[in-house]
N, CA, C and O atoms as CSV, one atom per row, in Angstrom:
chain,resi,resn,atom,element,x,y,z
A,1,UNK,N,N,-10.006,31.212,26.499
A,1,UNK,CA,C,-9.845,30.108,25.572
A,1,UNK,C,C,-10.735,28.951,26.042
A,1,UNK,O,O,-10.294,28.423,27.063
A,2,UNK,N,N,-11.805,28.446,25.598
A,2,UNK,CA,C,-12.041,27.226,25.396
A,2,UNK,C,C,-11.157,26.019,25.206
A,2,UNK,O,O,-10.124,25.885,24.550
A,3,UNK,N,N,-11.992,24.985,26.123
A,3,UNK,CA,C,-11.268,23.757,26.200
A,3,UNK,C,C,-11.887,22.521,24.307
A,3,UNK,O,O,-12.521,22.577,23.253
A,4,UNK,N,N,-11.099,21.702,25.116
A,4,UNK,CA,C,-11.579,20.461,24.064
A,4,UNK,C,C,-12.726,20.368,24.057
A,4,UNK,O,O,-13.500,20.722,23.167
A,5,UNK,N,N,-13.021,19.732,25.352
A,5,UNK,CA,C,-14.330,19.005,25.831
A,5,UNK,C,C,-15.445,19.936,25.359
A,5,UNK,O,O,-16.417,19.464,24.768
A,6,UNK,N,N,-15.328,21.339,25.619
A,6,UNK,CA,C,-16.373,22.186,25.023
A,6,UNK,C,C,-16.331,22.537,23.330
A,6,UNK,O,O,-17.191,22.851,22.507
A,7,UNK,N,N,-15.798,22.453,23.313
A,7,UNK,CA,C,-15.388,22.758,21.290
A,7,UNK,C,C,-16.076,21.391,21.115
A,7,UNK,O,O,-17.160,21.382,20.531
A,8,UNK,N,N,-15.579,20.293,21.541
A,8,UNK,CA,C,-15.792,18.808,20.791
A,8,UNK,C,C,-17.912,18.767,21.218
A,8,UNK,O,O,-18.694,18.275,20.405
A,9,UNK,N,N,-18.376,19.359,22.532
A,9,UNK,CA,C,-19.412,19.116,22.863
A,9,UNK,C,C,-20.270,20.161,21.930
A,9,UNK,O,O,-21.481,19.939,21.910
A,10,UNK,N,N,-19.767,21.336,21.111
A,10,UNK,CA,C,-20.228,22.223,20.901
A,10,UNK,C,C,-20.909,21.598,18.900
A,10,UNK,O,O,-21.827,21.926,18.150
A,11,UNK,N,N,-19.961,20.777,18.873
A,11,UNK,CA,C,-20.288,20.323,17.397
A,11,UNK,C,C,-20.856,18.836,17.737
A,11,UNK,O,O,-21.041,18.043,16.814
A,12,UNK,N,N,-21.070,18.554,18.807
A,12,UNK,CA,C,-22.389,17.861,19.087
A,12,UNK,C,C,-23.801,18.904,19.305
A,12,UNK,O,O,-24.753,18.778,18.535
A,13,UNK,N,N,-23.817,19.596,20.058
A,13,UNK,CA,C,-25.023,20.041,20.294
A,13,UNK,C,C,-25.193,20.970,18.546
A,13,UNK,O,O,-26.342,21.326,18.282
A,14,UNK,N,N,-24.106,21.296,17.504
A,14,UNK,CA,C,-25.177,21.373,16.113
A,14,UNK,C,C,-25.353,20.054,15.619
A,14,UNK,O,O,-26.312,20.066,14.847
A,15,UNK,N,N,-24.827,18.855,15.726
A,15,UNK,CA,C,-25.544,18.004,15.254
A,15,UNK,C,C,-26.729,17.654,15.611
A,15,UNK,O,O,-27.588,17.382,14.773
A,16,UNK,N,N,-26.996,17.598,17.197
A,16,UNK,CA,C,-28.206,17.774,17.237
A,16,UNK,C,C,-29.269,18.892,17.108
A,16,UNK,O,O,-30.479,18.820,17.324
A,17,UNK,N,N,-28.653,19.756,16.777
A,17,UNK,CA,C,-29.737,21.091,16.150
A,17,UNK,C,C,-30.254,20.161,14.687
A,17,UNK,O,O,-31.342,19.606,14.531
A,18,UNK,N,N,-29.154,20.210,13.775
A,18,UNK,CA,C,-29.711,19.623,12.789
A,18,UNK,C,C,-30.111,18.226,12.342
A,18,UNK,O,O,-30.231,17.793,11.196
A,19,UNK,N,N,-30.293,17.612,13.531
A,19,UNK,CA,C,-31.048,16.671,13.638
A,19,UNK,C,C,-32.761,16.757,13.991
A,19,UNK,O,O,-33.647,15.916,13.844
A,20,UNK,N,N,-32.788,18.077,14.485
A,20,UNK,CA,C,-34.066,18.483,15.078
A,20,UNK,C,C,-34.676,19.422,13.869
A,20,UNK,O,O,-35.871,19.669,13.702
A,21,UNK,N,N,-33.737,19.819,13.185
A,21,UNK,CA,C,-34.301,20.607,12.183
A,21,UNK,C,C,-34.640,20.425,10.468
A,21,UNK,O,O,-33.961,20.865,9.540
A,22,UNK,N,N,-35.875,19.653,10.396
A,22,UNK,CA,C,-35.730,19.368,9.498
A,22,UNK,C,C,-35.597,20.288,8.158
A,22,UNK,O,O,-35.094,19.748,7.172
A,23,UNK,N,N,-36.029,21.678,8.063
A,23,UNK,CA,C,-35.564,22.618,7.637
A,23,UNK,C,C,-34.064,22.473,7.027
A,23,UNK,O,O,-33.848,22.308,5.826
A,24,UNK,N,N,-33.234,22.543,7.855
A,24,UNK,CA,C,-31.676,22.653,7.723
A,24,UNK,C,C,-31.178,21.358,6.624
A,24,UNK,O,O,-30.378,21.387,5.689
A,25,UNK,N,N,-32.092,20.139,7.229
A,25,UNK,CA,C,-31.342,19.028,6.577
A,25,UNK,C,C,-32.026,19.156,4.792
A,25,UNK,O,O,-31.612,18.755,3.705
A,26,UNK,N,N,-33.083,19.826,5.181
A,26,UNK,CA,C,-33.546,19.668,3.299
A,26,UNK,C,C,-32.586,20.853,2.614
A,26,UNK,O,O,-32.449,20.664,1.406
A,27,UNK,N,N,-31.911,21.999,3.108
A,27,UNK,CA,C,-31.310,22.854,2.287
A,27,UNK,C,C,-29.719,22.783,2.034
A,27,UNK,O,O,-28.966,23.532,1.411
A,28,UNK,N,N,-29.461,21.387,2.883
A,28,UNK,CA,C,-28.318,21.232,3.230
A,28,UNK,C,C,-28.003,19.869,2.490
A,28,UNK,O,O,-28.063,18.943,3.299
A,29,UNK,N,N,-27.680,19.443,1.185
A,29,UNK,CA,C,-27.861,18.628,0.412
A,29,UNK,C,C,-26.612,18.257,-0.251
A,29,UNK,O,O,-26.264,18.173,-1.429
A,30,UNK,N,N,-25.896,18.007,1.182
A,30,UNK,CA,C,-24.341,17.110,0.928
A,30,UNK,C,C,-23.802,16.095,1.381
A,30,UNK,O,O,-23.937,15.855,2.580
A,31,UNK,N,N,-23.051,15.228,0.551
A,31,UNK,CA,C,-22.405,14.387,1.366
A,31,UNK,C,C,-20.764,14.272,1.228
A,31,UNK,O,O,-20.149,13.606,0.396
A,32,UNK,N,N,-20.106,15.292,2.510
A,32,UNK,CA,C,-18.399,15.413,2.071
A,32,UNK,C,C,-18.005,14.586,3.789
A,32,UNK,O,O,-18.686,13.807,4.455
A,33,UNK,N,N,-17.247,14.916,3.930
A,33,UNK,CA,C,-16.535,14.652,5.352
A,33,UNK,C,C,-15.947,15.356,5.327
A,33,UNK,O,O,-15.240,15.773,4.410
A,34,UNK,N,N,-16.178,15.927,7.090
A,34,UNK,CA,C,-15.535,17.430,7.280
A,34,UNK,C,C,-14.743,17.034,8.525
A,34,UNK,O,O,-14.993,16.172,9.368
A,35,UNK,N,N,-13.410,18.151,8.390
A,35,UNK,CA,C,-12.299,17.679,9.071
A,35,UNK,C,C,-12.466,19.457,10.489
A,35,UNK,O,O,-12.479,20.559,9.941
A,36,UNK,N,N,-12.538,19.426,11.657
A,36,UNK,CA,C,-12.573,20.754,12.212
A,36,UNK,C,C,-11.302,21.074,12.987
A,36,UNK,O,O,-11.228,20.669,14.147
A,37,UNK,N,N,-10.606,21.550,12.620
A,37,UNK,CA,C,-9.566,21.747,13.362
A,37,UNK,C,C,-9.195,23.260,14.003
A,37,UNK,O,O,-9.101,24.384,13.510
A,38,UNK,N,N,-9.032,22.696,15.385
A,38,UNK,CA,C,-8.942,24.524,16.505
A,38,UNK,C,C,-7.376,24.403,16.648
A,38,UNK,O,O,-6.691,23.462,17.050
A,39,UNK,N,N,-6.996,25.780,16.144
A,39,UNK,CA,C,-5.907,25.692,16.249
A,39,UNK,C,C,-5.177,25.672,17.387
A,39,UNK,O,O,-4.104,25.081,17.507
A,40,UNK,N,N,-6.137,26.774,18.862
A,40,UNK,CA,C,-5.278,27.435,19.756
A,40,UNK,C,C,-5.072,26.174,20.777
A,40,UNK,O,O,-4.356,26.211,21.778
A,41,UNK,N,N,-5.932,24.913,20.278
A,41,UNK,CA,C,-5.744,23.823,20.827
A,41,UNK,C,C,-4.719,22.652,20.374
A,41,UNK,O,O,-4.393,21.543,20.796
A,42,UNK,N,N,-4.489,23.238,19.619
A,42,UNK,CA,C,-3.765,21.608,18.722
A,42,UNK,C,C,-4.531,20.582,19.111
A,42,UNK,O,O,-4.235,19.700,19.917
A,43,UNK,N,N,-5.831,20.770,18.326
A,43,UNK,CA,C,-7.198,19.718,18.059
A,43,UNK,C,C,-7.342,19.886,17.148
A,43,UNK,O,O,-6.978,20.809,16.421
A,44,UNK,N,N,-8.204,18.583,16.894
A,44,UNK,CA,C,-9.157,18.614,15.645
A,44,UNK,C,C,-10.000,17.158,15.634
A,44,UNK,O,O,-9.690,15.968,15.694
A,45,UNK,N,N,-11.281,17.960,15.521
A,45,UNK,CA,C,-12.215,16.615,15.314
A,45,UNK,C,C,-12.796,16.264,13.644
A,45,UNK,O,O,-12.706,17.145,12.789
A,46,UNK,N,N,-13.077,15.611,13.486
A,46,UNK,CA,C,-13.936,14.651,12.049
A,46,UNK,C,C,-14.905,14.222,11.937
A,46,UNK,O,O,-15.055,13.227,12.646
A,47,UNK,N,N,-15.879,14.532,11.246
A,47,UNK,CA,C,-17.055,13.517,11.375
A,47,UNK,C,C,-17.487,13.677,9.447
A,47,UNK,O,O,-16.558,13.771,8.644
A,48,UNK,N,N,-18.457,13.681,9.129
A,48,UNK,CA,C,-19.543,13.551,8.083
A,48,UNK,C,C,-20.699,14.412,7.919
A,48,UNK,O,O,-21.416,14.505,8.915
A,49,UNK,N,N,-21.127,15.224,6.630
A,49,UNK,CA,C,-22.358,16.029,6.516
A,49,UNK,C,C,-22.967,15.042,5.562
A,49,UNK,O,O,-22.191,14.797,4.638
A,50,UNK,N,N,-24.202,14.343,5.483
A,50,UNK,CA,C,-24.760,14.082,4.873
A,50,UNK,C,C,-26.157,14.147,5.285
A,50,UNK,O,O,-26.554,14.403,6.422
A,51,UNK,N,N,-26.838,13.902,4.295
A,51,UNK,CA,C,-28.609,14.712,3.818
A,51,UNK,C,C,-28.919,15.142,5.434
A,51,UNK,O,O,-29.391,14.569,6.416
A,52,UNK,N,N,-28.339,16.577,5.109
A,52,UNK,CA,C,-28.514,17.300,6.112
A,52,UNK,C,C,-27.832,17.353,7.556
A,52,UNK,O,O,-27.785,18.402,8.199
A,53,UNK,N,N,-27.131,15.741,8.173
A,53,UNK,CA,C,-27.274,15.813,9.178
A,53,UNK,C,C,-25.569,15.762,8.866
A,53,UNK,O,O,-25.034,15.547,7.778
A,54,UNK,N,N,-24.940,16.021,10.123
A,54,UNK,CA,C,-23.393,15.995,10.626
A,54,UNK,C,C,-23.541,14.468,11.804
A,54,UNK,O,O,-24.337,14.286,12.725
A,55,UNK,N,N,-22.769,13.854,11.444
A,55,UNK,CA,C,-22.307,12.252,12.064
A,55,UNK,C,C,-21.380,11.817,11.928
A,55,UNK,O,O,-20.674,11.827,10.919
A,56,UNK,N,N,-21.149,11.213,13.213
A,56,UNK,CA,C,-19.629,10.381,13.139
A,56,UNK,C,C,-19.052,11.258,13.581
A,56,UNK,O,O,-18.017,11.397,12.928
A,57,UNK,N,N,-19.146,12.143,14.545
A,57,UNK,CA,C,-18.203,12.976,15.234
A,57,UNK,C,C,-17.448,12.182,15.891
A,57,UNK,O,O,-17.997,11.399,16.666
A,58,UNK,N,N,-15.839,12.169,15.745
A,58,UNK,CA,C,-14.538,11.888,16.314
A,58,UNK,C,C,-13.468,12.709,16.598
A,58,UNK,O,O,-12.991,13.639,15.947
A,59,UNK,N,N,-13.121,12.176,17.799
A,59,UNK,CA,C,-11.676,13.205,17.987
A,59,UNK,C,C,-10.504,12.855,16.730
A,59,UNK,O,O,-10.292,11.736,16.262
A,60,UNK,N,N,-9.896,13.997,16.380
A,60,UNK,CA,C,-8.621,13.173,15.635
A,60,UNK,C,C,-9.034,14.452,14.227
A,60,UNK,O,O,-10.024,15.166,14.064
A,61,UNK,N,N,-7.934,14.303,13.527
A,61,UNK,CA,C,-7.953,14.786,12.110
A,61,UNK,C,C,-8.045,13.758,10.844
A,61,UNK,O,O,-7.604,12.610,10.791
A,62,UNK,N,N,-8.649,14.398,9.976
A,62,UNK,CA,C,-9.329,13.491,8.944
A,62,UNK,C,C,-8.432,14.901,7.682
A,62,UNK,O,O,-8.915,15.934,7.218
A,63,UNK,N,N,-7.128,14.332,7.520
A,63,UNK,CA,C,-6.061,15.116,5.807
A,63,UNK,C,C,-6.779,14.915,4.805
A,63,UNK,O,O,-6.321,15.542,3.850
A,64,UNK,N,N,-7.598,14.402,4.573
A,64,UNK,CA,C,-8.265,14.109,3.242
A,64,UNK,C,C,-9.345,14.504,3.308
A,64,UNK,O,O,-10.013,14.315,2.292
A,65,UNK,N,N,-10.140,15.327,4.652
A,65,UNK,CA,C,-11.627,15.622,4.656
A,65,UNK,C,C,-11.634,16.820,3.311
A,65,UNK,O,O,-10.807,17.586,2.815
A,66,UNK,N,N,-13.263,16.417,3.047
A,66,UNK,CA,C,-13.448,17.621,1.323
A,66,UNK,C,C,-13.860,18.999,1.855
A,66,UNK,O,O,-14.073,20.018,1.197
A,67,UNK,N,N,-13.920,18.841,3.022
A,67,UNK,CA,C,-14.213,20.612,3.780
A,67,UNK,C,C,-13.585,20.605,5.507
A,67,UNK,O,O,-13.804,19.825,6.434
A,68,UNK,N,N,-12.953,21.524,5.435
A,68,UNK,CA,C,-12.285,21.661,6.295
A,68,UNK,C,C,-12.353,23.128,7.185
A,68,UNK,O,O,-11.891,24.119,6.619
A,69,UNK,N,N,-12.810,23.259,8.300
A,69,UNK,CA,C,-13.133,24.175,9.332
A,69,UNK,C,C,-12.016,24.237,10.086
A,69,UNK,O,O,-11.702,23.267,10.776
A,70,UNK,N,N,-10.942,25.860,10.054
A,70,UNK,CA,C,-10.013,25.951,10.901
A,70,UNK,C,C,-10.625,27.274,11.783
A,70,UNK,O,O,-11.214,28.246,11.311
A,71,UNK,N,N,-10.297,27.001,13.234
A,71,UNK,CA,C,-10.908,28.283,13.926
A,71,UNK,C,C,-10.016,27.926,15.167
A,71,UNK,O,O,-9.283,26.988,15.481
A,72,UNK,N,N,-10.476,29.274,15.804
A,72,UNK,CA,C,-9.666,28.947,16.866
A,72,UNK,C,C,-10.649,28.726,18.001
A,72,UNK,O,O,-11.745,29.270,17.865
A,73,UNK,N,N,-10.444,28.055,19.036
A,73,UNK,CA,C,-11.944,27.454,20.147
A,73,UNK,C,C,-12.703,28.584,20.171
A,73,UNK,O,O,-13.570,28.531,19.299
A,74,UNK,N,N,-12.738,29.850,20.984
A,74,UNK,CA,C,-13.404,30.801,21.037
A,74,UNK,C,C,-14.466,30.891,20.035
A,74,UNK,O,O,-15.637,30.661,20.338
A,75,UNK,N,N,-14.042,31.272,18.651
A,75,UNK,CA,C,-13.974,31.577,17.389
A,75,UNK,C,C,-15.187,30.363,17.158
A,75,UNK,O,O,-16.397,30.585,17.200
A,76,UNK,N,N,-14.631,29.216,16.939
A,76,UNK,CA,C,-15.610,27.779,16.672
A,76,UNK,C,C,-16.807,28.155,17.869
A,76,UNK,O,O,-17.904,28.004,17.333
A,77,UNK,N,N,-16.906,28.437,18.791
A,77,UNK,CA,C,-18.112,27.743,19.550
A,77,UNK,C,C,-19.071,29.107,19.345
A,77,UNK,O,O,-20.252,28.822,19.146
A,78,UNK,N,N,-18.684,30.879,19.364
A,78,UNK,CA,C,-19.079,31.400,18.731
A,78,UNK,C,C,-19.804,31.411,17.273
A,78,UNK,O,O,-20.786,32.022,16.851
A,79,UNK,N,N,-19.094,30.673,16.805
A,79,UNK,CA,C,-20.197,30.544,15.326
A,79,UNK,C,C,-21.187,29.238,15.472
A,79,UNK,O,O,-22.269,29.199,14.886
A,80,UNK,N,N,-20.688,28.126,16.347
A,80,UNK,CA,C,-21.638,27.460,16.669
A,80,UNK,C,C,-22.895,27.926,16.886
A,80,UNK,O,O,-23.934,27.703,16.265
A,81,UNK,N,N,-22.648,28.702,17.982
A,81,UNK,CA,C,-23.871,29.405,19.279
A,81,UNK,C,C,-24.692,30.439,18.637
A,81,UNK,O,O,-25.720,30.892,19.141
A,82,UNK,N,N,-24.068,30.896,17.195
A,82,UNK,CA,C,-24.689,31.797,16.530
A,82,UNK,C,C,-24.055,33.393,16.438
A,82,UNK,O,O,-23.951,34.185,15.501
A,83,UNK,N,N,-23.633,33.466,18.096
A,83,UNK,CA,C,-22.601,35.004,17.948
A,83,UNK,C,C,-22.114,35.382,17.241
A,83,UNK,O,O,-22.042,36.608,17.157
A,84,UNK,N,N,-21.396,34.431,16.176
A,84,UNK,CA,C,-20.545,34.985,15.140
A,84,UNK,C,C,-20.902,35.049,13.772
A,84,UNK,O,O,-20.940,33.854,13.477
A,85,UNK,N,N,-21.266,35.856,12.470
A,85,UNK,CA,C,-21.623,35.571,11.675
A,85,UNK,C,C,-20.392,35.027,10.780
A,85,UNK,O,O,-19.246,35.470,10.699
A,86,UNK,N,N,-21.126,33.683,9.992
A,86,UNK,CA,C,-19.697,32.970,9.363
A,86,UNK,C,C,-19.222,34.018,8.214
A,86,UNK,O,O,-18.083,34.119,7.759
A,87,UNK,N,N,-20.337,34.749,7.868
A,87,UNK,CA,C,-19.318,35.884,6.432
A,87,UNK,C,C,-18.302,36.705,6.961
A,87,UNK,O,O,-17.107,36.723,6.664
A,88,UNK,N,N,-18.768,37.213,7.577
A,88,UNK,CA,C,-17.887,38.270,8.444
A,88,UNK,C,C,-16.757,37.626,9.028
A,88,UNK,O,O,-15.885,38.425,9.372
A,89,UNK,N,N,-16.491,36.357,9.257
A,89,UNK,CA,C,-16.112,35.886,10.446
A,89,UNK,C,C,-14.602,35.490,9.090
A,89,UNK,O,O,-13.405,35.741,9.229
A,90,UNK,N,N,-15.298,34.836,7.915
A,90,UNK,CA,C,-14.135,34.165,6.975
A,90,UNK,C,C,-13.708,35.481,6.447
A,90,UNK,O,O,-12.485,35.518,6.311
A,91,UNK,N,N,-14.465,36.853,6.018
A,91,UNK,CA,C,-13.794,37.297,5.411
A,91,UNK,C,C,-12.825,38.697,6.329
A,91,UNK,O,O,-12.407,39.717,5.781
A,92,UNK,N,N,-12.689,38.390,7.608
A,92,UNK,CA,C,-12.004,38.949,8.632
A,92,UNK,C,C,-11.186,37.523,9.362
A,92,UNK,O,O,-10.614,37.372,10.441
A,93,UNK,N,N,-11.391,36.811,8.459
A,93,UNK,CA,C,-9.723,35.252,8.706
A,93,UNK,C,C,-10.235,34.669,10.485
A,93,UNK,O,O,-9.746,33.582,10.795
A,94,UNK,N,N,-10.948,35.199,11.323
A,94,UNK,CA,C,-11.264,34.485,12.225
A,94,UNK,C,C,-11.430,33.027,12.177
A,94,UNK,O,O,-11.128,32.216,13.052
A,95,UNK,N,N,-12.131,32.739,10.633
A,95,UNK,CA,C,-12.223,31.061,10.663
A,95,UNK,C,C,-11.711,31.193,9.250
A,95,UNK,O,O,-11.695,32.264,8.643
A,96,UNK,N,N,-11.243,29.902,8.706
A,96,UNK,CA,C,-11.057,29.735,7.447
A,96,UNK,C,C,-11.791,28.487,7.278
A,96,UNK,O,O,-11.794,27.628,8.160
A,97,UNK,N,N,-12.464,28.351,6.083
A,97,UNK,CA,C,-13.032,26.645,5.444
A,97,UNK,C,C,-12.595,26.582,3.799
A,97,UNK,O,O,-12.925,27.127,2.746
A,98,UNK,N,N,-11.553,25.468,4.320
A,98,UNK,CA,C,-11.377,25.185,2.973
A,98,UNK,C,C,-12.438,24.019,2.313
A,98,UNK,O,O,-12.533,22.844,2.667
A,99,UNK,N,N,-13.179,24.697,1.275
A,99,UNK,CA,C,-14.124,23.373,0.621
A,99,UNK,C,C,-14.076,24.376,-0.991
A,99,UNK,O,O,-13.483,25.393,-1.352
A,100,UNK,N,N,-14.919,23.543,-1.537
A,100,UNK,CA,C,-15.188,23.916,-3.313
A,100,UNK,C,C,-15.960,24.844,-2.685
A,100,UNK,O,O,-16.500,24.885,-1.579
A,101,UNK,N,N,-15.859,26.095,-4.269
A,101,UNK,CA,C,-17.299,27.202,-4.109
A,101,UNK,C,C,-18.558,26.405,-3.569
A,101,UNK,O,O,-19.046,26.717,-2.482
A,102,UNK,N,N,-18.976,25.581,-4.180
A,102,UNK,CA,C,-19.919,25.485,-4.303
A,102,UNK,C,C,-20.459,24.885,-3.112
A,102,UNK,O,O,-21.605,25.148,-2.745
A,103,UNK,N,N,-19.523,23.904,-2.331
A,103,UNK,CA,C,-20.666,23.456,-1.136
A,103,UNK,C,C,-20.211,24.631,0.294
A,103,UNK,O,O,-20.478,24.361,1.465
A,104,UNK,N,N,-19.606,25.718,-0.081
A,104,UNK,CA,C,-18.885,26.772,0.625
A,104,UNK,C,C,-20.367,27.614,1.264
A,104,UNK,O,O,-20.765,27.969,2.373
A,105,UNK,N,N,-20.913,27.681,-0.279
A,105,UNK,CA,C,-21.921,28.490,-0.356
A,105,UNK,C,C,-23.348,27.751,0.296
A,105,UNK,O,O,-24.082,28.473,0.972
A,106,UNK,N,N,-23.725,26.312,0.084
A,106,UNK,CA,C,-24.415,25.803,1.020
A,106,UNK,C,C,-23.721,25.301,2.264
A,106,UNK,O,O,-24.537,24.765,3.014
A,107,UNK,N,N,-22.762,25.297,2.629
A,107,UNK,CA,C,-22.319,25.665,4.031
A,107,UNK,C,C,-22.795,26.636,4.983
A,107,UNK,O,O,-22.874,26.382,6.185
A,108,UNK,N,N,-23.086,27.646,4.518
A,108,UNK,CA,C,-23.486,28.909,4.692
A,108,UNK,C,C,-24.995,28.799,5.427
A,108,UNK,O,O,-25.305,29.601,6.309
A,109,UNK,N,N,-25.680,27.996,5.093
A,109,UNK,CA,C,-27.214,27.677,5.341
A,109,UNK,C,C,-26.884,27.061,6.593
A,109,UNK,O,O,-27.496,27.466,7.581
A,110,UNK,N,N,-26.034,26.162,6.733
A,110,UNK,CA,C,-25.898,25.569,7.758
A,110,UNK,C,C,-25.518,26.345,9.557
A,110,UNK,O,O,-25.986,26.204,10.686
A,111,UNK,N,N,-24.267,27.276,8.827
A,111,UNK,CA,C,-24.428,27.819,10.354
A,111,UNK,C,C,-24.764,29.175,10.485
A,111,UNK,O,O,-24.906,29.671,11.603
C-alpha cells in the first residue's frame, strides 16, 4: 500500500508532465475541478483541470468536484506512472471516475 505523501506527490509529478507537455494540454480542453479520492487511505486530494493543465492541488475533498477519481493508492500511482491502462483499469472497477460521457472520454487522453 502506498502512503499519502506518495499518492499526493504522484499527482504532482502529472501535473508537471502536463505542464511540460504541450501536446496533452491542447487535447485536453477542460475546465471542471477534480476531486481524487484513495480509498485504502481515507484520503483525498482536489485541485483543477483547465486548458490542459491540473492546478491547485490540495489535500482535502472537494463533494461538489464535476469529476471525480476513486482508486485505491496502489491502483492511483499505477495509472499515474502509466502501468495501468485506465480502460481496463475502470472497466475491471480498479478505479472508478465519476464525470459526464463526455469529458470521461477526453479524460482518457490525459492518462
Amino acid at each position: 500500500m502506498a502512503t499519502v505523501d506518495e499518492c499526493r506527490q504522484a499527482l504532482h509529478d502529472l501535473a508537471a508532465r502536463l505542464e511540460a507537455s504541450a501536446e496533452a494540454r491542447g487535447r485536453l480542453d477542460l475546465d471542471r475541478t477534480l476531486a481524487c479520492r484513495v480509498t485504502d487511505l481515507q484520503a483525498a486530494f482536489h485541485g483543477r483541470i483547465t486548458g490542459g493543465l491540473l492546478t491547485g492541488i490540495t489535500d482535502g475533498d472537494d463533494p461538489k468536484a464535476k469529476i471525480a477519481l476513486i482508486a485505491a493508492s496502489d491502483d492511483l500511482l499505477a495509472l499515474i506512472n502509466g502501468k495501468l491502462d485506465v480502460t481496463r483499469a475502470i472497466a475491471g472497477r480498479q478505479i472508478v471516475v465519476k464525470a459526464n460521457p463526455f469529458d470521461l472520454l477526453k479524460l482518457r487522453k490525459l492518462l
